[in-house]
C-alpha positions as CSV (number, residue, x, y, z in Angstrom):
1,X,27.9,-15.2,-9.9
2,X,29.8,-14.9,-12.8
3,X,29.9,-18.2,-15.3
4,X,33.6,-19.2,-17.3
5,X,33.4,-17.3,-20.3
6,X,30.0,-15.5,-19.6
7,X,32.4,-11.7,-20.1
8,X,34.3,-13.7,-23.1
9,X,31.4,-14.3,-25.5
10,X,30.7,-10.3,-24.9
11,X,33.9,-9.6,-26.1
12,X,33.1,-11.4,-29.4
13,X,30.5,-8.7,-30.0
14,X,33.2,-7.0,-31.5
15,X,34.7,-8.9,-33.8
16,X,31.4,-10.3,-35.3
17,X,28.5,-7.7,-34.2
18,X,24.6,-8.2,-34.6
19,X,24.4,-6.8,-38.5
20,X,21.2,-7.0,-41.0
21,X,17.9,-9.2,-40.3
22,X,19.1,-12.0,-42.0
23,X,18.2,-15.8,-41.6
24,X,20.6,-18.6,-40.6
25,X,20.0,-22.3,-39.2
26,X,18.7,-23.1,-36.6
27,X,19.2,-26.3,-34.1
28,X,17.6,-28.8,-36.9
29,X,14.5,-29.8,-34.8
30,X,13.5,-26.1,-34.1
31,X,11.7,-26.1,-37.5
32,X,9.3,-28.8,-36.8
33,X,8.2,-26.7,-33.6
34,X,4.6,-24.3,-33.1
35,X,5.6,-20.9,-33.0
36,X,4.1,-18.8,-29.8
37,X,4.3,-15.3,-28.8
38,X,4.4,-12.9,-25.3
39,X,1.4,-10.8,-25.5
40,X,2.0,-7.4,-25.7
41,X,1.9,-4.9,-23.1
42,X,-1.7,-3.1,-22.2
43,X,-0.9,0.8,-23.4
44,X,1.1,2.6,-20.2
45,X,1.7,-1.2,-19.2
46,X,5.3,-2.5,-18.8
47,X,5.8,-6.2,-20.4
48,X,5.2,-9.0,-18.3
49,X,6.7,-12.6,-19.4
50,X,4.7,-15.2,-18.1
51,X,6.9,-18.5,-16.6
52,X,7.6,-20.7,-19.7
53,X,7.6,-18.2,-22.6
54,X,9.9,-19.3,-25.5
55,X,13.2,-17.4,-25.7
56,X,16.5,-17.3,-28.1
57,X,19.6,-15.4,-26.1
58,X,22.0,-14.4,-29.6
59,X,24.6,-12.0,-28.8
60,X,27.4,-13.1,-31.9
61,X,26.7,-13.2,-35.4
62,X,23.8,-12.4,-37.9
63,X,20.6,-12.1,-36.0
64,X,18.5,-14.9,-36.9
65,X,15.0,-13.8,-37.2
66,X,13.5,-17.4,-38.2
67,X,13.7,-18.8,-34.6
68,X,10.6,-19.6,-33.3
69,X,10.9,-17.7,-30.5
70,X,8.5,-15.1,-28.4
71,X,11.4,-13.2,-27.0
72,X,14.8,-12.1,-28.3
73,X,17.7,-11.2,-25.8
74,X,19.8,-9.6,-27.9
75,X,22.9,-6.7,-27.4
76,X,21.6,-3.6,-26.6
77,X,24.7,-1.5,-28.6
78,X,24.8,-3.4,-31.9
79,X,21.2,-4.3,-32.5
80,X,19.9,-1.4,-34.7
81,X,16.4,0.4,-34.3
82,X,15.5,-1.4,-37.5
83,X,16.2,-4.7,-36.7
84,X,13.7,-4.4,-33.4
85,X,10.9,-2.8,-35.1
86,X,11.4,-5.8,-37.3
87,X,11.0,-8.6,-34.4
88,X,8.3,-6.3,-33.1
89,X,6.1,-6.4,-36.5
90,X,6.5,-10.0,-36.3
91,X,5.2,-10.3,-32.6
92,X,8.1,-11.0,-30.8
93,X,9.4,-8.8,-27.5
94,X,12.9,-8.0,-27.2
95,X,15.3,-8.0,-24.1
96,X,18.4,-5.6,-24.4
97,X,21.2,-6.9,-23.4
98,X,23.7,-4.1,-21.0
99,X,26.5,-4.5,-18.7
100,X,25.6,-2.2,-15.9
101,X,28.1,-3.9,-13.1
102,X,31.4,-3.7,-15.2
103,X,32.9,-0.8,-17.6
104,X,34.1,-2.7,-21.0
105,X,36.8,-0.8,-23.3
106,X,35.2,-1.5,-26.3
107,X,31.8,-0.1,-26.1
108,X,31.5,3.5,-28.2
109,X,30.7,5.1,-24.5
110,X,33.3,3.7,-22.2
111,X,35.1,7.0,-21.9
112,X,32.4,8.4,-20.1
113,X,33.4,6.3,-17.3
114,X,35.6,8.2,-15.3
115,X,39.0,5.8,-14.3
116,X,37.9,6.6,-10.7
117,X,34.8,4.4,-11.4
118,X,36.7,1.5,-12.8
119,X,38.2,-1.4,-10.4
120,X,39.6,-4.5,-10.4
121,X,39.6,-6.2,-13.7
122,X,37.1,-9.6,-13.8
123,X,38.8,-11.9,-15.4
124,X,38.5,-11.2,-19.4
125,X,40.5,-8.3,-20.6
126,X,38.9,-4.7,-20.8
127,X,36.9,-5.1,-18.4
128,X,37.0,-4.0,-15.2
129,X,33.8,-3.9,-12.0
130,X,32.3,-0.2,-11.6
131,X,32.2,1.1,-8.0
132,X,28.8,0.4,-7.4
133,X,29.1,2.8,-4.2
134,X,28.9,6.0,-6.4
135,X,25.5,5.8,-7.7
136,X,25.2,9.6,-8.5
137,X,28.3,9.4,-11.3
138,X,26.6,6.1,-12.6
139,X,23.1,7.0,-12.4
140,X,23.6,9.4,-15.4
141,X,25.9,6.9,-17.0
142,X,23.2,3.8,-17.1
143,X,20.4,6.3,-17.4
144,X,21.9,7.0,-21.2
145,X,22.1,3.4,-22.0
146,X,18.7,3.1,-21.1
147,X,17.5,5.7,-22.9
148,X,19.3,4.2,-25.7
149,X,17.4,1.0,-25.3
150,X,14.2,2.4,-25.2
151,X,14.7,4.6,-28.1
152,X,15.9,1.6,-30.4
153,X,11.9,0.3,-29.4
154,X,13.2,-2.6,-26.9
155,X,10.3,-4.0,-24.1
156,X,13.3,-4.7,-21.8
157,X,16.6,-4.6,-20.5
158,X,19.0,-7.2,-19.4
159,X,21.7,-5.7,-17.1
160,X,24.9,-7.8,-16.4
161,X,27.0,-8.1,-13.5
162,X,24.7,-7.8,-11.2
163,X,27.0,-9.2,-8.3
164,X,29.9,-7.1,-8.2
165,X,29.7,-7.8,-4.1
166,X,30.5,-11.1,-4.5
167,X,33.2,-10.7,-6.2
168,X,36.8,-9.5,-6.0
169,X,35.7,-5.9,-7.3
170,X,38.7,-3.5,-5.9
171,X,36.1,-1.5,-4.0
172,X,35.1,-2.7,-0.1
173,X,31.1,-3.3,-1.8
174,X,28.8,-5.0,0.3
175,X,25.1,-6.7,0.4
176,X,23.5,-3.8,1.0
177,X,25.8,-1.9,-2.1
178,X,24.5,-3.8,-4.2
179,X,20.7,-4.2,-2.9
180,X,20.9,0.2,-3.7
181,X,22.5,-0.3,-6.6
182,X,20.1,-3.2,-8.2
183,X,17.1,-1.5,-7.2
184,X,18.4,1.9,-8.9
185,X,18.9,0.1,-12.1
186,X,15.5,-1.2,-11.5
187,X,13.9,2.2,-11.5
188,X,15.8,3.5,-14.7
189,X,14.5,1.0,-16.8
190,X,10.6,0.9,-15.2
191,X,11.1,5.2,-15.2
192,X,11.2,4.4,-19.6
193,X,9.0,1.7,-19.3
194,X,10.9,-0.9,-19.9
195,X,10.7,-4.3,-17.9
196,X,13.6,-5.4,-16.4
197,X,15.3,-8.6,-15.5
198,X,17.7,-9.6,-12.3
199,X,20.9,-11.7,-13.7
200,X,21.9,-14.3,-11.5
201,X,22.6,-12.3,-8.0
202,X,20.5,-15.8,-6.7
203,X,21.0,-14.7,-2.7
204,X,19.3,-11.3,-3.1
205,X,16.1,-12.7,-5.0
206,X,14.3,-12.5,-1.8
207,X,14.7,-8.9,-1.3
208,X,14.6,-7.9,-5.2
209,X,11.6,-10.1,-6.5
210,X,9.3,-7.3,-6.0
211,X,11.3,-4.3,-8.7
212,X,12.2,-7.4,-11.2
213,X,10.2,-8.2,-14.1
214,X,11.6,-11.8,-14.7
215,X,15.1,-13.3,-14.3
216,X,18.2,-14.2,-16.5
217,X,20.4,-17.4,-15.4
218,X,22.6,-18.9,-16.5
219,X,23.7,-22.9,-15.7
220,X,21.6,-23.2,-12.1
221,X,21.3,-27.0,-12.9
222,X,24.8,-27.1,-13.1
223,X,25.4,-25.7,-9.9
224,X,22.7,-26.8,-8.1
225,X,20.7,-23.2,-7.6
226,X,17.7,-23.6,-9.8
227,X,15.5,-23.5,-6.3
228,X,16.7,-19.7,-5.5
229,X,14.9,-19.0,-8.5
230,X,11.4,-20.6,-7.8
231,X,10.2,-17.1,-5.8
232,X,9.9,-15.7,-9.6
233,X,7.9,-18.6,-11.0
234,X,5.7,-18.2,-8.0
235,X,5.2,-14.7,-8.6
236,X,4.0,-15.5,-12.3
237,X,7.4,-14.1,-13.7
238,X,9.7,-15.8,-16.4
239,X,13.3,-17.5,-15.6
240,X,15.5,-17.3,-18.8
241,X,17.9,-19.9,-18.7
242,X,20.7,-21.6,-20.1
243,X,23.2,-24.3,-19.7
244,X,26.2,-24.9,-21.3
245,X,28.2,-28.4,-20.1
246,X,25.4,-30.2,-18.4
247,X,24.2,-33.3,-20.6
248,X,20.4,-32.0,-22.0
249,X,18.4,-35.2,-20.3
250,X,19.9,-35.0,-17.2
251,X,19.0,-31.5,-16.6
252,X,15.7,-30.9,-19.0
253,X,12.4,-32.9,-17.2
254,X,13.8,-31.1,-14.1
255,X,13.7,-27.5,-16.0
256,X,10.2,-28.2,-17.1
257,X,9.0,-29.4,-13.8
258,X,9.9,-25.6,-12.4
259,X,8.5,-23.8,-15.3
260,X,12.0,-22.2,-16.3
261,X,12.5,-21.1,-20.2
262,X,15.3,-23.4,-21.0
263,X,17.7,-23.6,-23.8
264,X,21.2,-25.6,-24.2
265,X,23.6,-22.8,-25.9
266,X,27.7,-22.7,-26.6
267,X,29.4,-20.0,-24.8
268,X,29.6,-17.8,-27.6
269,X,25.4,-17.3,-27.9
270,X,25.5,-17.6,-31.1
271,X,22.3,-18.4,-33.4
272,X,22.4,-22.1,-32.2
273,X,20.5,-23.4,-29.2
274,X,18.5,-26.5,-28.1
275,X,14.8,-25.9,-26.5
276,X,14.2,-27.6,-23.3
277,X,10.4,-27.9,-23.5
């Protein structure tokens, strides 16, 4: 399900991209805080995150390297190769972040998607759902972005809109559309080696936990969903979270009684956040 503003705070990468590996403050207690770290992957291993692992989700501004963090979910197009071998030399994985459900005008590759492939706009302008249907023009499409990911040194991908069915799309997509289409994106990024994580899309967990690596929500408190996500916990497989509205103590103790990797950001995932631990 898409969240208010989730599409707007993308289209901020614009106007202030990811730039150099530079250092700026953090929530004030997160300095006070023991650092930790996701082991790495055995060699020919895919990352697993273990349920719990600490996390910071910046997609606007400078990219603060300081957090005390064991993974960064960062944007997959204006993060540079440098700036990952960076968080790499200083133990931390990295998540790149991809919208694989919806074509956006303003990424350097959007004319590659044919207008054919492009439906009904969701909400924040230019972007518009993919036809999720037409997996052999996409395949090729998401397969580049992937590569791109990989080649930049990333340990996993974060694909977006990942419920196009649920949605008012243009295109007559159903369950089972998306099902193909999730567990194609699934293979791309395990083909590379990269693990990969299943954003929102709560009512297919069942069928999906099995090709997903961890999962990426966002405001289940809020909404009352968290429980779709246990299966992943269960499975010894992180749940990134965030909120956004919800008051911290009336949504923290339960996020750390389910073993979810919780953080309290602002809409525009900037450099600022507040661990739930």
């Amino acid at each position: 399900m898409r969240r208010p503003f989730a599409a707007a705070r993308r289209r901020l990468l614009l106007l202030v991209p990811l730039l150099l590996l530079a250092a700026c403050t953090s929530a004030p207690d997160e300095e006070e805080r023991a650092d930790d770290l996701s082991p790495a992957p055995a060699p020919g291993e895919r990352w697993q995150p273990a349920p719990g692992v600490s996390w910071q989700w910046q997609l606007t501004g400078k990219l603060d390297t300081s957090v005390k963090a064991a993974v960064y979910d960062v944007d997959g197009f204006t993060t540079t190769k440098e700036q990952v071998a960076g968080l790499k030399a200083a133990g931390r994985r990295t998540v790149c972040y991809l919208s694989t459900g919806a074509w956006e005008d303003f990424r350097p590759d959007a004319d590659a998607f044919p207008p054919a492939l492009r439906g009904e706009g969701n909400g924040w302008e230019g972007e518009r759902w993919l036809d999720i249907r037409r997996l052999a023009e996409l395949e090729p499409l998401i397969a580049a972005r992937f590569d791109m990911c990989r080649d930049k040194g990333f340990d996993a991908v974060e694909p977006d809109n990942m419920d196009a069915y649920r949605n008012t799309s243009g295109f007559p997509l159903t369950a089972d559309d998306q099902l193909r289409y999730n567990r194609l994106i699934a293979k791309l990024a395990h083909d590379r080696g990269l693990a990969v994580g299943l954003k929102n899309d709560l009512d297919q967990i069942p069928q999906l936990l099995g090709e997903f690596d961890f999962a990426v929500n966002e405001q289940c408190m809020q909404y009352d969903e968290c429980d779709k996500l246990a299966p992943f916990v269960r499975a010894g497989k992180a749940v990134f979270h965030v909120e956004y509205e919800k008051p911290f103590a009336q949504w923290c103790p339960r996020a750390r009684e389910a073993k979810l990797s919780s953080l309290q950001k602002k809409y525009d995932l900037g450099v600022w956040r507040r661990v739930c631990r």
